[in-house]
Backbone as JSON, one array per atom type, in Angstrom:
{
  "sequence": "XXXXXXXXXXXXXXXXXXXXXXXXXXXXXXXXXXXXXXXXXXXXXXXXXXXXXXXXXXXXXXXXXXXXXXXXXXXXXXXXXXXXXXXXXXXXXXXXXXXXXXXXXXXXXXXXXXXXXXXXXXXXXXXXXXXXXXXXXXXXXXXXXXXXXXXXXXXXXXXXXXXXXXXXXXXXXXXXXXXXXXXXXXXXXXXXXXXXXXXXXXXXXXXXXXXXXXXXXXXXXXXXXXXXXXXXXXXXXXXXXX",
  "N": [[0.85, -1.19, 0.0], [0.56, 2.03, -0.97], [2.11, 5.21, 0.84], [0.29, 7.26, 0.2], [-2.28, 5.68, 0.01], [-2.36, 4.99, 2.26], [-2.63, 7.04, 4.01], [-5.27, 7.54, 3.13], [-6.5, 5.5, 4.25], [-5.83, 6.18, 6.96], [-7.14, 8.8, 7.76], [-9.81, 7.83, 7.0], [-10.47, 6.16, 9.56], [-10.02, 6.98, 11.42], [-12.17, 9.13, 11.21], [-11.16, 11.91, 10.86], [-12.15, 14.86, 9.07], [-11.93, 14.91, 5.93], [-9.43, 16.64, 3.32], [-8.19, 18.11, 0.16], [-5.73, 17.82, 0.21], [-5.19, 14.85, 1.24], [-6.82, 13.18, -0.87], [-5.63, 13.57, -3.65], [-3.57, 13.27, -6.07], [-0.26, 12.87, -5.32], [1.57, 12.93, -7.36], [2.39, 14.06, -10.52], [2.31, 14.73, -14.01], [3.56, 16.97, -15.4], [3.4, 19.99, -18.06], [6.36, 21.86, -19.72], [6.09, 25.73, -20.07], [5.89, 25.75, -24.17], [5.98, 23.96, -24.62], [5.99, 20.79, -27.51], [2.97, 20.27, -29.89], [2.99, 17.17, -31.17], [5.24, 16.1, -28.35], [3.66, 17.14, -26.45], [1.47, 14.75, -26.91], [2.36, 12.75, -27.17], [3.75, 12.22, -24.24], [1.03, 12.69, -22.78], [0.14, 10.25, -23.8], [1.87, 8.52, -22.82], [1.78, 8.33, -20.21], [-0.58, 8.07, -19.84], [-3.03, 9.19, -19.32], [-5.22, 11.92, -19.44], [-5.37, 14.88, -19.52], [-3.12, 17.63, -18.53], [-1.36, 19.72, -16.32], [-0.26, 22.99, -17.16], [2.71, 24.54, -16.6], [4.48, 27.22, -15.78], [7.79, 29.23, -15.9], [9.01, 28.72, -13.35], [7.81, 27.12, -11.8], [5.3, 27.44, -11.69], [1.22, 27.06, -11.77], [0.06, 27.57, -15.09], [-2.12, 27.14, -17.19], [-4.07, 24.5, -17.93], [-3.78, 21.7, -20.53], [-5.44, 19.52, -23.08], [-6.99, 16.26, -24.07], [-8.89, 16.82, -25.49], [-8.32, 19.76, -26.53], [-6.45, 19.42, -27.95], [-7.43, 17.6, -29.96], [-8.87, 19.52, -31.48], [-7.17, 20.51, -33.71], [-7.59, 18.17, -35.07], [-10.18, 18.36, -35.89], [-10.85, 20.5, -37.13], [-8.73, 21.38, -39.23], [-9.45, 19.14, -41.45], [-8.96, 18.1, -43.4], [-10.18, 18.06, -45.74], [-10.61, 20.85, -48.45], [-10.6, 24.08, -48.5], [-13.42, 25.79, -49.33], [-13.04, 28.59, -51.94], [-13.17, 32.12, -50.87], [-14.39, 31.25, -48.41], [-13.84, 31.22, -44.74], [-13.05, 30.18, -41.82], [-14.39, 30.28, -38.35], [-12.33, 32.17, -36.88], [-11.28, 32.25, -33.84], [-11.4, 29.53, -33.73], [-10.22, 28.64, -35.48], [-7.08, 29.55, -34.37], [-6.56, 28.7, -32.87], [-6.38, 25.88, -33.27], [-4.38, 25.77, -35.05], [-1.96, 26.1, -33.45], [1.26, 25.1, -32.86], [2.38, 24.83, -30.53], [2.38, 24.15, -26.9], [1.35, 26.51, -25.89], [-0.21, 27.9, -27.04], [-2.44, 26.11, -27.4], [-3.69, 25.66, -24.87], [-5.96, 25.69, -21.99], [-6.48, 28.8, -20.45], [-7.01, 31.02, -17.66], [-5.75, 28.98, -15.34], [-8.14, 26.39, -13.43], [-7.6, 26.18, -9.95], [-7.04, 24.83, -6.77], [-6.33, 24.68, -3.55], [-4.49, 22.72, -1.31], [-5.45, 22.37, 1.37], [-8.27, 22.68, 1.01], [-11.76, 21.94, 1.25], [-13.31, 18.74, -0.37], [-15.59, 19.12, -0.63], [-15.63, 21.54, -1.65], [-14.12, 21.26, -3.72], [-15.6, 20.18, -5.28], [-17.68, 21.68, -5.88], [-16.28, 23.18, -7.75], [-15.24, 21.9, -9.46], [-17.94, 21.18, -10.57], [-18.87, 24.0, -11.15], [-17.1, 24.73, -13.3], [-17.42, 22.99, -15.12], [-15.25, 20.83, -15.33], [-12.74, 17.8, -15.12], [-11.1, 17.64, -13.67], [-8.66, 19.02, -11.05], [-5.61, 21.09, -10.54], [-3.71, 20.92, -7.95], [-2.43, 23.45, -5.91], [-0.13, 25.42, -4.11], [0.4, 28.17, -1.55], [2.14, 30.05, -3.42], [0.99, 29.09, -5.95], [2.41, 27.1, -6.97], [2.45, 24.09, -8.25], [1.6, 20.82, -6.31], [0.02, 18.79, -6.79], [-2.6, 16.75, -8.21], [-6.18, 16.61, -8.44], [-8.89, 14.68, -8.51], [-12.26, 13.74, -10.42], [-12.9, 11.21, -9.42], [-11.41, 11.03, -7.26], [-12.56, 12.15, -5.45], [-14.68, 10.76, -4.63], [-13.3, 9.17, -2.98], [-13.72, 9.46, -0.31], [-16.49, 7.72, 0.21], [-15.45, 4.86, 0.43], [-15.65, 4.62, 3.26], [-16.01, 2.83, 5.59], [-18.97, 1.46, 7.28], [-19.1, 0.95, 9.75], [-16.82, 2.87, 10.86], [-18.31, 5.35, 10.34], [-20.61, 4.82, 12.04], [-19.53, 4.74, 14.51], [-18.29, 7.51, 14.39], [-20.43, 9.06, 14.76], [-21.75, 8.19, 17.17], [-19.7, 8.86, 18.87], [-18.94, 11.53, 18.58], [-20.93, 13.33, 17.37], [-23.79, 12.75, 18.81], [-23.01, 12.67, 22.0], [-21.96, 15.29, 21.77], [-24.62, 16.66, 21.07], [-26.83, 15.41, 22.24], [-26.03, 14.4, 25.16], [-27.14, 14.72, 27.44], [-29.4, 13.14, 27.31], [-31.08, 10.99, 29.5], [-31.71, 8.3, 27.85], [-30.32, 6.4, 25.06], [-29.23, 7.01, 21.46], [-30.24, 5.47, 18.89], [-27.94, 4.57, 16.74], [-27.41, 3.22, 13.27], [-25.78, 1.76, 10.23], [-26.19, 1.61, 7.03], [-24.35, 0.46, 4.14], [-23.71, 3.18, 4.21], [-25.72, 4.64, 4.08], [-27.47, 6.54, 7.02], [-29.33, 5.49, 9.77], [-30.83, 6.79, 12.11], [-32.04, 6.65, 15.63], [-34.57, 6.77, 18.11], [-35.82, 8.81, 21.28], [-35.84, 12.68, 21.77], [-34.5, 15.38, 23.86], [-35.33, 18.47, 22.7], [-37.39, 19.26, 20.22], [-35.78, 20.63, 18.79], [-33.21, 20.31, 18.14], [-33.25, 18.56, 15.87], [-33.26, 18.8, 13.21], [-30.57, 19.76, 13.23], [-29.12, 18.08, 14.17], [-29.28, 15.66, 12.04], [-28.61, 17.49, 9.96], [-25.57, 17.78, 10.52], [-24.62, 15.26, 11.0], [-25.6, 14.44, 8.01], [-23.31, 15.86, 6.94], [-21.12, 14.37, 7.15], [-17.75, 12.54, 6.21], [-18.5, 10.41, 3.83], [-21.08, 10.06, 4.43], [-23.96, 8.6, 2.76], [-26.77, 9.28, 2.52], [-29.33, 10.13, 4.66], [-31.45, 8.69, 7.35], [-33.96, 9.63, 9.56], [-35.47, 9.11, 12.31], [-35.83, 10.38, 14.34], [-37.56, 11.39, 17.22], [-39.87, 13.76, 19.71], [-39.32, 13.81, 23.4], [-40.54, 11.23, 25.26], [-43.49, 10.77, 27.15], [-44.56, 10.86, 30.59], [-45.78, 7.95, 31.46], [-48.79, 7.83, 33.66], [-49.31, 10.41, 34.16], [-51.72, 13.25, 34.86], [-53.79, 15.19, 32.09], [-53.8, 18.07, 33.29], [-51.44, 17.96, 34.64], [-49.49, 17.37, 32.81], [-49.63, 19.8, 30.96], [-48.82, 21.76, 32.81], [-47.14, 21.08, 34.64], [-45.78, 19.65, 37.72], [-46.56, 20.98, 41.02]],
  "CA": [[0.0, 0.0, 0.0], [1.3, 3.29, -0.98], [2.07, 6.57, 1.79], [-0.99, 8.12, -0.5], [-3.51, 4.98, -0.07], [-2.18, 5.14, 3.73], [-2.8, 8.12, 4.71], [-6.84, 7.99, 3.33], [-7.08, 5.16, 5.3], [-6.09, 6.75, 8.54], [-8.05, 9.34, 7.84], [-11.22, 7.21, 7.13], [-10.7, 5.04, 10.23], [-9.87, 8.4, 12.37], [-13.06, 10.15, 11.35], [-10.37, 13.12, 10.94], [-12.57, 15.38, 7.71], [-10.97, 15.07, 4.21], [-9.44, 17.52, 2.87], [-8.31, 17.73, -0.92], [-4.71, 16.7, 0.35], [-5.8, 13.49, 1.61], [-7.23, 12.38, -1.48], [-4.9, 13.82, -4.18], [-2.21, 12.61, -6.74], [0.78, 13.99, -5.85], [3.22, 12.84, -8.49], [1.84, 14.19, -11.72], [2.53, 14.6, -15.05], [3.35, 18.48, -15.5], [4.21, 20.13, -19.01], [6.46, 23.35, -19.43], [4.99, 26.36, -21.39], [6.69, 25.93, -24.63], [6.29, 21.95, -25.47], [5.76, 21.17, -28.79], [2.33, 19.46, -30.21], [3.59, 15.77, -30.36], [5.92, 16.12, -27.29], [2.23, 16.79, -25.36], [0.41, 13.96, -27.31], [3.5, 11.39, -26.23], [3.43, 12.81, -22.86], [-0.48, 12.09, -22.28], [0.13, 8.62, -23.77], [2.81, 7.51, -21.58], [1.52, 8.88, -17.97], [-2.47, 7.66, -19.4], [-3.98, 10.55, -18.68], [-6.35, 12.96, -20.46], [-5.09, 16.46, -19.07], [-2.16, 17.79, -17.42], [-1.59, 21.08, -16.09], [1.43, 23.42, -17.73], [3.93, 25.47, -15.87], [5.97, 28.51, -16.26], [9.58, 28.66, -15.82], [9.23, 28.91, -12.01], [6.89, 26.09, -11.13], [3.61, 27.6, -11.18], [0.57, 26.84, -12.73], [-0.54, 28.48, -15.75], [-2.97, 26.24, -17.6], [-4.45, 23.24, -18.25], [-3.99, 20.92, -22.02], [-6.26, 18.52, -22.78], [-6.94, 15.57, -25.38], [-10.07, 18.2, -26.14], [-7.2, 21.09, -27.04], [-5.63, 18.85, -29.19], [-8.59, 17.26, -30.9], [-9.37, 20.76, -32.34], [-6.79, 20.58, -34.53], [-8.28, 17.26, -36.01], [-11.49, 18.43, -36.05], [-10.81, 21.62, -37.57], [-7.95, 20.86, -40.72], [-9.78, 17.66, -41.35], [-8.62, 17.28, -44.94], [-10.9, 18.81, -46.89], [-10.84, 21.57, -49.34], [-11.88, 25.04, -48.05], [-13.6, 26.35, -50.46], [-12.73, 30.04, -52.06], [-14.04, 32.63, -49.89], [-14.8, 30.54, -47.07], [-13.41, 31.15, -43.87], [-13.56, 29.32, -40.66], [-14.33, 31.29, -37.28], [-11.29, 32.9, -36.33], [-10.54, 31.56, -32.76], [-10.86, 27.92, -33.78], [-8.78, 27.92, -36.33], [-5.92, 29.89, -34.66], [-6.02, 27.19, -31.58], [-5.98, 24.43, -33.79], [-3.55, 25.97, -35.53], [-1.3, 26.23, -32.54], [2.02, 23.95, -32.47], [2.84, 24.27, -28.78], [1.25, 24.06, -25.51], [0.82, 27.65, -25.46], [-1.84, 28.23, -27.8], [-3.39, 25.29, -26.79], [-3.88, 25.13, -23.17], [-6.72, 26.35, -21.52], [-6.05, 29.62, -19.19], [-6.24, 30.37, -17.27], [-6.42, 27.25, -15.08], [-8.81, 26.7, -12.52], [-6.98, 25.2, -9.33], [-7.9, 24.86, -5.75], [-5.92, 24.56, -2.65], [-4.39, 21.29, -0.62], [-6.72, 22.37, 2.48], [-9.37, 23.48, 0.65], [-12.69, 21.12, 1.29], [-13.7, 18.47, -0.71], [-17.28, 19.83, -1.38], [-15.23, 22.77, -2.38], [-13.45, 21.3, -4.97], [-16.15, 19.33, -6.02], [-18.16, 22.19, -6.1], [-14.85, 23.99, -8.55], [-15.28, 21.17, -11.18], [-19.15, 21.43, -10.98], [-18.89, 25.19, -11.53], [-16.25, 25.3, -14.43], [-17.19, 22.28, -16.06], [-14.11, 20.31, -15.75], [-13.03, 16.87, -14.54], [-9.59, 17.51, -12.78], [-8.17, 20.33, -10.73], [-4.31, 20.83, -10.26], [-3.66, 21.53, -6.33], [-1.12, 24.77, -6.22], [0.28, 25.87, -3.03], [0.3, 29.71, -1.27], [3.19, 30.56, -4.49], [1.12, 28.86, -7.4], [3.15, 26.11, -7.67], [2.14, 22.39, -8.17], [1.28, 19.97, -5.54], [-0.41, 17.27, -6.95], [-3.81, 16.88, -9.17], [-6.88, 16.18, -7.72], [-9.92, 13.96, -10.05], [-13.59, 13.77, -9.57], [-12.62, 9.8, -8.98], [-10.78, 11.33, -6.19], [-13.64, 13.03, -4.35], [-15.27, 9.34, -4.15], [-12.72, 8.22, -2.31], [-14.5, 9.24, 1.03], [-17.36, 7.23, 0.05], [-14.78, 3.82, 0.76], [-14.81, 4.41, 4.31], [-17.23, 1.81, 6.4], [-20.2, 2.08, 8.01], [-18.59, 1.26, 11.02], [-16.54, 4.06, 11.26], [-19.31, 6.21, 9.91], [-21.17, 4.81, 13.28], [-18.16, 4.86, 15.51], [-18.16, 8.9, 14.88], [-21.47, 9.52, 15.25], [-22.0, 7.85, 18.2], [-18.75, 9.91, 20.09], [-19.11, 13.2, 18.69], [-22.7, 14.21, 16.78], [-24.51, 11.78, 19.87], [-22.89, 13.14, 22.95], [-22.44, 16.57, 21.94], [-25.42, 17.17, 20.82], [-28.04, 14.46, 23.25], [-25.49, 13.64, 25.64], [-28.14, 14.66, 28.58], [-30.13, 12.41, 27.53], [-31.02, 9.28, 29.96], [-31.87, 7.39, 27.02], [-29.55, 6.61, 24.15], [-29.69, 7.75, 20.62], [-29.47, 4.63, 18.33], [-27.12, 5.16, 15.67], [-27.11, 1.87, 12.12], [-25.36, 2.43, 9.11], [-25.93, 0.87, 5.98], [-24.09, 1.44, 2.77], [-23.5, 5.05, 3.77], [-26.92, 5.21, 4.97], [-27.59, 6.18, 8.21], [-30.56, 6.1, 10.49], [-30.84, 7.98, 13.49], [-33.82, 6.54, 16.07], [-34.8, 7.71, 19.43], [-36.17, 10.23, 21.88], [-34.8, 13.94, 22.27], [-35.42, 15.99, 24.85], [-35.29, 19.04, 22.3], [-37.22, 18.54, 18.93], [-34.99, 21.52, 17.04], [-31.74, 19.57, 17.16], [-33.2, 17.65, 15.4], [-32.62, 18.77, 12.05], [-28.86, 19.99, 13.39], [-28.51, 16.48, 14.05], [-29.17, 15.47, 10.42], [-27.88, 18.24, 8.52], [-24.09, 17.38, 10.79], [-24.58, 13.89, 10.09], [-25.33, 14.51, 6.58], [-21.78, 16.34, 6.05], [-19.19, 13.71, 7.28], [-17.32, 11.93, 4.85], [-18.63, 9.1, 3.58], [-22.14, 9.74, 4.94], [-24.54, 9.15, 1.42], [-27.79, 9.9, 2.83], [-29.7, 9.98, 6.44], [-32.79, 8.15, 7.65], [-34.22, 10.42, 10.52], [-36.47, 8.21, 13.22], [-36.28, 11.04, 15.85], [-38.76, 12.16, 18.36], [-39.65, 14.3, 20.9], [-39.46, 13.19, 24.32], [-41.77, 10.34, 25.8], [-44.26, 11.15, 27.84], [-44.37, 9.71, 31.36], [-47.42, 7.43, 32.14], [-49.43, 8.01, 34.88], [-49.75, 11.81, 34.34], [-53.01, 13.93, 34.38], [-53.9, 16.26, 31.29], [-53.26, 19.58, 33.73], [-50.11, 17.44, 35.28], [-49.23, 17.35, 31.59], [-49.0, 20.89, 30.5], [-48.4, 22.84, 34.0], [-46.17, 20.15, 35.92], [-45.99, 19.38, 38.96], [-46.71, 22.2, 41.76]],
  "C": [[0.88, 1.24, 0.0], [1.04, 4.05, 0.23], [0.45, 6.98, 1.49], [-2.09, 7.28, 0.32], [-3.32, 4.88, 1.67], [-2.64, 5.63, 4.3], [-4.65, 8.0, 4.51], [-6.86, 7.14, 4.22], [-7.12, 5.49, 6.55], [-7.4, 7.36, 8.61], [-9.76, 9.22, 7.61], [-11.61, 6.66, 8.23], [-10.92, 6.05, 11.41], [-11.16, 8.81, 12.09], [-12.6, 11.45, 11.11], [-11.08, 13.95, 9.09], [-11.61, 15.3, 6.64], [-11.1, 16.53, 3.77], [-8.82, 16.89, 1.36], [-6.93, 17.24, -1.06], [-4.67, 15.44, 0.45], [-6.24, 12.61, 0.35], [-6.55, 12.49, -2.77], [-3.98, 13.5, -4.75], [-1.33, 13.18, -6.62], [1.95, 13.93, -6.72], [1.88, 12.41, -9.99], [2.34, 14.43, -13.3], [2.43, 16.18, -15.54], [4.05, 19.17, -17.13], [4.46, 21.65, -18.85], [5.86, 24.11, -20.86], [6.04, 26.27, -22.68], [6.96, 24.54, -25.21], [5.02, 22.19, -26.4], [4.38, 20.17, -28.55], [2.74, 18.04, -29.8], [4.4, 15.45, -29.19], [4.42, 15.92, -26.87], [1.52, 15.48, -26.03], [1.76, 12.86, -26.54], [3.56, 11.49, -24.99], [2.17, 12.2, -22.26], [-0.71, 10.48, -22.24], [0.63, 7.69, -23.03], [2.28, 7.34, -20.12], [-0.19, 8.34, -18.29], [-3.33, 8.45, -19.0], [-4.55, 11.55, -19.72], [-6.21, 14.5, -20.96], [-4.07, 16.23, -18.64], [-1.96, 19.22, -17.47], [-0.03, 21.38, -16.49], [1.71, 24.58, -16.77], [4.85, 26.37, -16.42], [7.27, 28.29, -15.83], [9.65, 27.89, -13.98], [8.63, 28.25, -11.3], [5.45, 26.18, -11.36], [2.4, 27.84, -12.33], [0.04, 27.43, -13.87], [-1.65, 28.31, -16.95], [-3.44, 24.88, -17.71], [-4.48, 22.69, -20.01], [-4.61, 19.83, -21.84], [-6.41, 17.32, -23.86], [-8.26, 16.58, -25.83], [-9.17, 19.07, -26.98], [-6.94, 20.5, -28.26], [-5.99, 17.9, -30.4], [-8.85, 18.23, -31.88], [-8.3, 20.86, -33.73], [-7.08, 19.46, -35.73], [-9.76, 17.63, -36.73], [-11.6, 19.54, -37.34], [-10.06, 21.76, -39.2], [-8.42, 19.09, -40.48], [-9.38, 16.45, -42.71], [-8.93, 17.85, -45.98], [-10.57, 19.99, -47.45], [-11.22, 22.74, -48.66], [-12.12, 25.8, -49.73], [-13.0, 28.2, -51.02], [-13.67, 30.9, -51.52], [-14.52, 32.23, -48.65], [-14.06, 31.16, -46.21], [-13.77, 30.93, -42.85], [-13.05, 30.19, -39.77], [-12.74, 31.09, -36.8], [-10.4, 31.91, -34.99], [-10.49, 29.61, -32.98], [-10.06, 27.41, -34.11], [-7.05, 28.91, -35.98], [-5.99, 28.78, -33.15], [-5.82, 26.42, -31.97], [-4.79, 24.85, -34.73], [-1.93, 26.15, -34.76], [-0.51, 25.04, -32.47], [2.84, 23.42, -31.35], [1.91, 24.38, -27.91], [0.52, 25.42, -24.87], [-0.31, 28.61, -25.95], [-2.75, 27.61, -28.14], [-3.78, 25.06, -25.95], [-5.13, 25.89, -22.82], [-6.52, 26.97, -20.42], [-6.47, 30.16, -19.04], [-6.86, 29.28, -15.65], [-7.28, 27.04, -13.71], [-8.14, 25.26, -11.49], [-7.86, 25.06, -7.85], [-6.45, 24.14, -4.73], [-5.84, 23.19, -1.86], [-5.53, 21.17, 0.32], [-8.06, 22.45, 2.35], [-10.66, 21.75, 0.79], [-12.74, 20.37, -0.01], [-15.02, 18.7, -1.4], [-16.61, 21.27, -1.9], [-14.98, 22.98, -3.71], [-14.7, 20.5, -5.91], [-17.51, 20.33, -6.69], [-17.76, 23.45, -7.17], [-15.33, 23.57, -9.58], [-16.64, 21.04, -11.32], [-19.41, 22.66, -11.68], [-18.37, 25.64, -12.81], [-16.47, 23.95, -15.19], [-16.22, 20.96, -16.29], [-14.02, 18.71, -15.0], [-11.96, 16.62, -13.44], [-9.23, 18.98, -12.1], [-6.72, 20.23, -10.21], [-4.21, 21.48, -9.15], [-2.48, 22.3, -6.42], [-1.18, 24.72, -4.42], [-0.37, 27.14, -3.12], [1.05, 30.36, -2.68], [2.74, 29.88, -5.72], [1.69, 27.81, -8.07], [2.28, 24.88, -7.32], [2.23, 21.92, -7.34], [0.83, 18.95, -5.95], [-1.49, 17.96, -8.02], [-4.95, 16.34, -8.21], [-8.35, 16.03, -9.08], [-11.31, 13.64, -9.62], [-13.46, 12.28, -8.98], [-12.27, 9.81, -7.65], [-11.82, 11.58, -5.21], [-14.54, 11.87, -4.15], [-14.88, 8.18, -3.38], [-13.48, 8.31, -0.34], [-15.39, 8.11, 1.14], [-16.48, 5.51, 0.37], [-14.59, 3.49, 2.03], [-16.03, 3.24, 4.78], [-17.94, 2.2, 6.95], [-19.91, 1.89, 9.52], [-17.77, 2.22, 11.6], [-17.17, 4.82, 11.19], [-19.88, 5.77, 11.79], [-20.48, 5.19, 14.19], [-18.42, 6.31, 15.43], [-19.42, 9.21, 15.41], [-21.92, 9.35, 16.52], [-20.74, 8.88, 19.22], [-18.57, 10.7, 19.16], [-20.27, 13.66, 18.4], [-23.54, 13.8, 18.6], [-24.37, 12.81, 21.66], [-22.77, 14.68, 23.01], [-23.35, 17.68, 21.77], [-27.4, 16.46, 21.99], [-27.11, 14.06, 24.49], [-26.18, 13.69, 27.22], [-28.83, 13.76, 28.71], [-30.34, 10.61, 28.57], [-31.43, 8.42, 28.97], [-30.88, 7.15, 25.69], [-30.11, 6.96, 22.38], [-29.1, 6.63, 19.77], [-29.37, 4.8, 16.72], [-27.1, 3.34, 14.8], [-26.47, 2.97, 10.87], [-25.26, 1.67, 8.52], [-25.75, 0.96, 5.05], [-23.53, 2.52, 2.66], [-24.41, 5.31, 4.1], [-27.4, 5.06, 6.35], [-28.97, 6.34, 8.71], [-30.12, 6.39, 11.75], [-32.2, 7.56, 14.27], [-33.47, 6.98, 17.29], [-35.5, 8.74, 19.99], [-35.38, 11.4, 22.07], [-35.53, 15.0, 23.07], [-36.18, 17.44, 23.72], [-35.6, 18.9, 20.49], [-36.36, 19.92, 17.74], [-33.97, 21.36, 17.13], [-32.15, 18.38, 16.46], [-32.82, 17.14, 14.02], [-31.04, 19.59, 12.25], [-28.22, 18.9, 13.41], [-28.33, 15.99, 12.56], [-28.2, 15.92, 9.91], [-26.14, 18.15, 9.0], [-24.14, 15.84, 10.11], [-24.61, 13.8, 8.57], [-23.9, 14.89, 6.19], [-20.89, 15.6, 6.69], [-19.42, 12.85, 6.61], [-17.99, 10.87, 4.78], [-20.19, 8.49, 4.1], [-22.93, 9.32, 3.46], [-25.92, 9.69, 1.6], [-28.18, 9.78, 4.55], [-31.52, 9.51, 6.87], [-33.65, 8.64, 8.94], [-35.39, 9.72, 11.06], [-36.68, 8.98, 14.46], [-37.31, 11.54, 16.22], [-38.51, 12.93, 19.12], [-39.97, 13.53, 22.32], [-40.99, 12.24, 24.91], [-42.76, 10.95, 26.67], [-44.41, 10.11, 29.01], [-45.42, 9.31, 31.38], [-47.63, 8.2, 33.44], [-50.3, 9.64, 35.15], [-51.23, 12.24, 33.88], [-52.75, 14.87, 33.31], [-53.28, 17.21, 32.01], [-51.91, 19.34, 33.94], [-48.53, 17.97, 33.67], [-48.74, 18.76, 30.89], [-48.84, 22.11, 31.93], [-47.41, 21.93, 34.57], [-46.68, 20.43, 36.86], [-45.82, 20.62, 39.86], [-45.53, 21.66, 43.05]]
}
């Protein structure tokens, strides 16, 4: 088992939140600005990969190339004939016309931070479209890559750790008055939640925490408000006891 595949598991078994370090490639496949066409197509082929993010002299990121980028030039001089007078929109044909990485790349590149949340980043490549984000440091420079494949790696942890947290931290710091316990199952990723609470408006605080740790996928909510003791009269009931 690699350091990499190490470390998620601590951090699955710990309960300790993922961040986008944790789940992250850090030995990537980086090109500088200034590589030629085929250099990037041999490049992608060797390392298997789709994208890779390009770099300026000094480390730091300054776009993303893609097998998309470099499609355009197939797509675009396809063979054919243009006819006289024709001309094909402008920006397509000077990207596909582009024989290095610098007037092919897409910039500029949308990255996202080692610490930065998971729902952050996942909420990066929802926003821009994309399927990868290259993790930069405070200075811009490369750290690793991070892949929507990546952001599913929470989803590997067990339902026993999933229970295990809930039960010592959501449970006690949120019911831990309670003389009755608060029973916590997890199946799949799905949890239910049954029981009495003294207080029925943690009840959706309870949830909506449970809903956000890793590896939760949904939540089955069985809570109540507190029992009622036998024996009591109606007035006993809403005045108490004198």
């Amino acid at each position: 088992m690699s350091d990499h595949d190490s470390r998620a598991l601590e951090v699955a078994m710990t309960g300790t939140p993922y961040v986008v370090r944790d789940v992250m490639t850090p030995t990537v496949l980086a090109l500088r600005h200034g590589a030629a066409f085929k250099e990037i197509v041999k490049a992608l082929h060797q390392w298997r990969v789709s994208a890779a993010p390009v770099l300026d002299d000094d480390g730091r990121v300054v776009g993303m190339v893609s097998e998309a980028d470099l499609l355009r030039k197939e797509q675009t001089f396809d063979g054919a004939p243009v006819r006289y007078g024709h001309i094909r929109p402008e920006p397509a044909t000077t990207k596909a016309a582009s024989v290095t990485v610098d007037g092919l790349m897409t910039a500029p590149a949308v990255t996202v931070r080692p610490d930065a949340t998971l729902s952050e980043a996942a909420r990066a490549m929802a926003r821009h479209g994309v399927r990868r984000l290259p993790v930069v440091g405070a200075d811009g420079k490369l750290k690793g890559i991070v892949s929507r494949s990546d952001l599913l790696k929470v989803f590997l942890r067990t339902d026993e750790d999933i229970a295990r947290e809930i039960r010592g931290t959501v449970v006690p710091h949120l019911f831990g008055y309670l003389p009755g316990p608060i029973r916590v199952t997890v199946h799949e990723g799905v949890v239910t939640l049954a029981g009495h609470v003294g207080d029925i408006r943690l009840i959706p605080v309870a949830v909506g925490w449970v809903r956000s740790l890793d590896g939760v996928v949904a939540v089955d909510c069985e809570l109540a408000g507190p029992r009622r003791r036998p024996g009591l009269t109606k007035s006993e009931r809403v005045s108490g006891p004198r």
